[in-house]
C-alpha positions in Angstrom: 5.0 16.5 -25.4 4.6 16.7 -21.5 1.7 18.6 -19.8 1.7 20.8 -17.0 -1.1 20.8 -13.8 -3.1 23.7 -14.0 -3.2 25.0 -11.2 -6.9 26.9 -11.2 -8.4 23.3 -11.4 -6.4 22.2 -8.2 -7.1 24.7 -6.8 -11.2 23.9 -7.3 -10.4 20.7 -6.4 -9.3 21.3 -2.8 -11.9 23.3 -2.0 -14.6 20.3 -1.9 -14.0 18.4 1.6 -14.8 15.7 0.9 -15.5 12.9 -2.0 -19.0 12.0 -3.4 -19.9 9.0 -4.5 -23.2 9.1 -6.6 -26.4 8.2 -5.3 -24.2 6.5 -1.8 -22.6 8.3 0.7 -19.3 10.6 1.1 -15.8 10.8 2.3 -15.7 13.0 4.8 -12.3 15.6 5.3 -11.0 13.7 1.9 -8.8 15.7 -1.2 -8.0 14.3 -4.6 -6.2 16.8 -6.5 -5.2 15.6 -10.1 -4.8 17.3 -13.2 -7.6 18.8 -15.5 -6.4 17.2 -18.4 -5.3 13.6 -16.6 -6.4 10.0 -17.8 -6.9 8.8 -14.3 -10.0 7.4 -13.5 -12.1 7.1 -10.5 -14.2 3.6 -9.9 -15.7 2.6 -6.6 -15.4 -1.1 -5.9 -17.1 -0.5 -2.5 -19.5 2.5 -2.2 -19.5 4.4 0.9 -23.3 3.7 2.9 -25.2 6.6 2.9 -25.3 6.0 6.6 -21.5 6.3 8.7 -20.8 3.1 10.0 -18.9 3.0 13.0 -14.8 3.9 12.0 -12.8 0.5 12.1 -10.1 1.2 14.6 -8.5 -2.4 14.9 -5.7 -4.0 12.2 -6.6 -4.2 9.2 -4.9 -5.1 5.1 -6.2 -5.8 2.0 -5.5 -6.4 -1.7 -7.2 -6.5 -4.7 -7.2 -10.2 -6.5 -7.3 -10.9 -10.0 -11.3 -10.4 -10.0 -10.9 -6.9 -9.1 -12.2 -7.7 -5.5 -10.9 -6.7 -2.1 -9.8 -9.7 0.3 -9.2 -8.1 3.9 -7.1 -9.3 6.8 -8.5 -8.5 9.8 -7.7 -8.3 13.5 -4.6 -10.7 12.3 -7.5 -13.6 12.6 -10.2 -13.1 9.8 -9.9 -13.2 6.0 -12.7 -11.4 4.4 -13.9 -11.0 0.9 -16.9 -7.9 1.2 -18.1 -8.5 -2.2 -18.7 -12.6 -2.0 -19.8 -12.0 1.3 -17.5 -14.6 2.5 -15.2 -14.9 6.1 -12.8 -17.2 6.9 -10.9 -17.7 10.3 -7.2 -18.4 10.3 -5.8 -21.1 12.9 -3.0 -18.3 13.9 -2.8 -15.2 14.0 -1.4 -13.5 10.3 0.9 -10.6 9.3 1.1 -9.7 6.2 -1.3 -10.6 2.7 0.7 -10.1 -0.4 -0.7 -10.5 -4.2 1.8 -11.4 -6.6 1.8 -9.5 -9.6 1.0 -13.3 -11.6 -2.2 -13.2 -9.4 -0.6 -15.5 -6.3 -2.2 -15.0 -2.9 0.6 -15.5 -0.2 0.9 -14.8 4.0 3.3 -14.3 6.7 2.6 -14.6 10.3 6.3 -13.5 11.2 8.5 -16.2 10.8 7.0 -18.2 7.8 5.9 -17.7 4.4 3.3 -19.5 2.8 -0.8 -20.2 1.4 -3.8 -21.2 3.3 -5.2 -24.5 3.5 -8.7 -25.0 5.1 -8.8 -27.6 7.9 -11.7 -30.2 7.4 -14.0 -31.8 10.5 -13.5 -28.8 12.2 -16.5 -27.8 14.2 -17.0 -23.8 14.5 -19.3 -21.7 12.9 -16.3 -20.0 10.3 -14.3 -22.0 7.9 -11.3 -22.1 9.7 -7.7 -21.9 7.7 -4.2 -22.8 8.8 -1.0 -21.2 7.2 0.9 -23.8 5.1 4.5 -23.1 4.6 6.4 -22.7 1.7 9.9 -20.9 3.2 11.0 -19.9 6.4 11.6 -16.1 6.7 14.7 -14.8 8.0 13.8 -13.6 11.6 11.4 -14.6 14.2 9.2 -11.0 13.4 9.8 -10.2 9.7 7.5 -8.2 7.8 6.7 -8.9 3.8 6.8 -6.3 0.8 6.0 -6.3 -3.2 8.6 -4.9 -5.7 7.9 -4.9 -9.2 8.2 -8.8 -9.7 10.4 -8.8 -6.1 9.2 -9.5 -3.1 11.5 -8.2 -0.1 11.2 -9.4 3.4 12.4 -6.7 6.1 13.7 -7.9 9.6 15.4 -6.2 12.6 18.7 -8.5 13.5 18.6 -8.0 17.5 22.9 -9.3 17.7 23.8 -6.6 15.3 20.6 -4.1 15.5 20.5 -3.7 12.2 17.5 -3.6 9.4 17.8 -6.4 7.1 16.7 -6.4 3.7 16.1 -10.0 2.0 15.1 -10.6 -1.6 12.9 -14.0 -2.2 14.1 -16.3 -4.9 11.4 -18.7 -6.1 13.8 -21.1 -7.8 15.3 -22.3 -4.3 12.8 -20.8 -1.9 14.9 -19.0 -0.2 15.5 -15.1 1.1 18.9 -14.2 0.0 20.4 -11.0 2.0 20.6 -7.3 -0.1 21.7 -5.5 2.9 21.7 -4.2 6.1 21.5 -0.3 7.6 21.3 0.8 11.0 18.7 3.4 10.6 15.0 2.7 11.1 13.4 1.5 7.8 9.3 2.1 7.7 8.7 0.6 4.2 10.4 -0.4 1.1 9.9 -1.7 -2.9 11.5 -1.6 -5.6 13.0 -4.3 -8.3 15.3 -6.8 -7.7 18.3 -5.6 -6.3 18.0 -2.1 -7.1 15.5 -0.4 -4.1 13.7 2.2 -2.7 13.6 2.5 1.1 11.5 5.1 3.6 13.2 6.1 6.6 11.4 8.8 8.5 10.2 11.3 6.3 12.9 10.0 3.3 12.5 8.2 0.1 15.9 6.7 -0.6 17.1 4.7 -3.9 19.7 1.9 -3.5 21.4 0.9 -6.7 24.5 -0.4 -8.0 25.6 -0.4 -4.2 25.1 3.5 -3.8 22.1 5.3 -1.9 20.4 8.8 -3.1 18.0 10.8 -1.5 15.2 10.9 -3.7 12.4 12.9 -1.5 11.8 14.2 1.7 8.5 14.8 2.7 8.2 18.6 4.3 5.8 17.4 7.3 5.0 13.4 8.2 7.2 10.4 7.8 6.9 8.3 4.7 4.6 4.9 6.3 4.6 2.7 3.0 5.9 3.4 -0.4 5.4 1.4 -3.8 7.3 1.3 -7.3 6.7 -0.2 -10.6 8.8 0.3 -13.7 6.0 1.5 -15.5 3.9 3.3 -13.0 6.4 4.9 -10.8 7.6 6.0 -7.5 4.4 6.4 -5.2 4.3 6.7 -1.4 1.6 6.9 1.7 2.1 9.1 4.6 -0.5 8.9 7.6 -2.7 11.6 5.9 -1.7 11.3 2.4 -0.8 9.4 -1.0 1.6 11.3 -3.1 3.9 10.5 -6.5 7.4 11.3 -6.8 9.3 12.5 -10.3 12.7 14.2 -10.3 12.6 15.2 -6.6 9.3 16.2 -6.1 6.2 15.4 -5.2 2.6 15.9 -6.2 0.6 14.4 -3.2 -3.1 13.8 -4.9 -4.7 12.4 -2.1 -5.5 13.2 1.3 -7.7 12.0 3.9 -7.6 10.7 7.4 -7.8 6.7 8.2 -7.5 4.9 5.4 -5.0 2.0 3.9 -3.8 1.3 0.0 -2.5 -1.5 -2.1 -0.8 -1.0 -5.7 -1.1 -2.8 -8.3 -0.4 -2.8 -11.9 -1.5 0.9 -13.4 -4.6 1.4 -10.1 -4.5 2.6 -7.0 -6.5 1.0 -4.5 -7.6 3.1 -1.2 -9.5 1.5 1.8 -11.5 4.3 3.4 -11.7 2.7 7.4 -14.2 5.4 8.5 -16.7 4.3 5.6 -15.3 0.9 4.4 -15.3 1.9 1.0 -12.6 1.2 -1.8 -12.1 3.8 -4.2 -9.9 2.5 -7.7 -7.6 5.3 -9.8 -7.0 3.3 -12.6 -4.4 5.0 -14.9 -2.4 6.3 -12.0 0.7 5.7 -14.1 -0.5 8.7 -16.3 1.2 10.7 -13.8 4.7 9.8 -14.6 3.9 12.3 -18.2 3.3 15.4 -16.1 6.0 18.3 -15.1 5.1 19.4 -11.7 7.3 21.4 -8.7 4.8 21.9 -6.0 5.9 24.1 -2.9 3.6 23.2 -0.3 1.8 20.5 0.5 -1.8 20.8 2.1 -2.0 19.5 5.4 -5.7 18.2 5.9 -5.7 18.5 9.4 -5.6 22.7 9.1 -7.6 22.5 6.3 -10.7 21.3 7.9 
């Protein structure tokens, strides 16, 4: 039997402004909106200090490892594990940082993928690391995503100006061409050849050689978006994390400055003005829900 959101609780819900984290600090200008009756729950793997640190404006990733700790990349140049207390300096600068749903830690700087290697008799005060290649990536600026056992490279062709989408194959190490669109594309994931692409505030599905618009988000362009077969359809806009079922959307989270990574059944959110992680495990519990929502909030006219 599927359950319906009540609506009183959401409604309780968005009136808090921001999110507590006992006996640390808080979130300021943060909603999470989920429903009374909902298995998803809420784990910090980094607390928010009691005391604001100063908000992290530069680049910065991250994903969660097979420990259930956060390894960042940031300012391109430093890999940083928070938890161990551990930094590393990469030779060149990175791109991307991608965990593989068997646990694999892989980067991009661009034009190659591949694992670092630590460089011995070097003479700094970091451990310095330098990007060892495993396959070439199509274009000279290609950017790296993770399907549900895929991973997609995404390039802009400058001859034909199109968007090039390039499915990795681990048996011969090589990116083998999906296809290519002329439209701008922010983001994509899916499962082998069947896809799900962002282009401005769209979420469109590509199978069996045929696109459908499967939402459009009333107010902000769709940034990132991630899928599973067993989780779902989820996307991130600049203010907001959302889950999409038959054409609509229920967008649980929303805050100002902050970065996720998927995997499995969690959630991960990287809060920049805190550096704090918060976990929703269960997030795939969503999927059992009926929901149709009309609006949704926009944070910056709610505070």
């Amino acid at each position: 039997m599927k359950k319906l959101i009540v609506f009183p609780i959401l409604l309780l819900l968005a009136l808090a402004n921001f999110l507590y984290a006992s006996e640390s600090g808080i979130i300021p200008k943060t909603l999470l909106i989920l429903p009374e009756t909902s298995a998803v729950k809420i784990k910090w793997i980094l607390i928010p200090e009691k005391k604001t640190s100063s908000e992290i404006t530069q680049k910065i990733s991250f994903i969660i490892d097979n420990n259930n700790e956060p390894i960042l990349l940031y300012r391109e140049k430093l890999i940083i594990n928070p938890i161990k207390n551990y930094i590393v300096k990469t030779r060149d600068p990175l791109k991307d940082i991608i965990c593989l749903d068997n646990g694999v830690i892989i980067f991009s700087d661009g034009k190659n993928l591949g694992y670092l290697e630590l460089e011995k008799n070097i003479n700094d005060t970091l451990p310095v690391a330098k990007l060892k290649t495993v396959a070439k990536l199509p274009q000279s600026d290609s950017r790296l995503f993770k399907g549900d056992d895929s991973l997609y490279s995404l390039s802009y062709n400058p001859k034909n100006k199109n968007y090039e989408i390039y499915i990795f194959n681990p048996l011969n190490k090589n990116f083998e061409k999906i296809l290519s669109l002329k439209e701008k594309i922010y983001s994509l994931s899916g499962k082998g050849a069947h896809l799900f692409i962002s282009s401005g505030k769209q979420i469109k599905e590509y199978k069996n050689g045929k696109f459908y618009i499967v939402y459009e988000h009333p107010r902000q362009d769709i940034k990132e978006i991630f899928y599973s077969e067993n989780a779902g359809l989820f996307y991130k806009t600049e203010n907001g994390i959302g889950f999409v079922k038959d054409d609509n959307s229920i967008e649980f989270l929303q805050s100002e400055n902050f970065e996720v990574f998927f995997k499995g059944s969690s959630i991960y959110v990287l809060f920049l003005k805190a550096m704090a992680i918060l976990e929703l495990e269960n997030i795939d519990d969503l999927k059992n829900y009926n929901f149709k929502i009309e609006k949704v909030i926009d944070i910056n006219r709610t505070f």
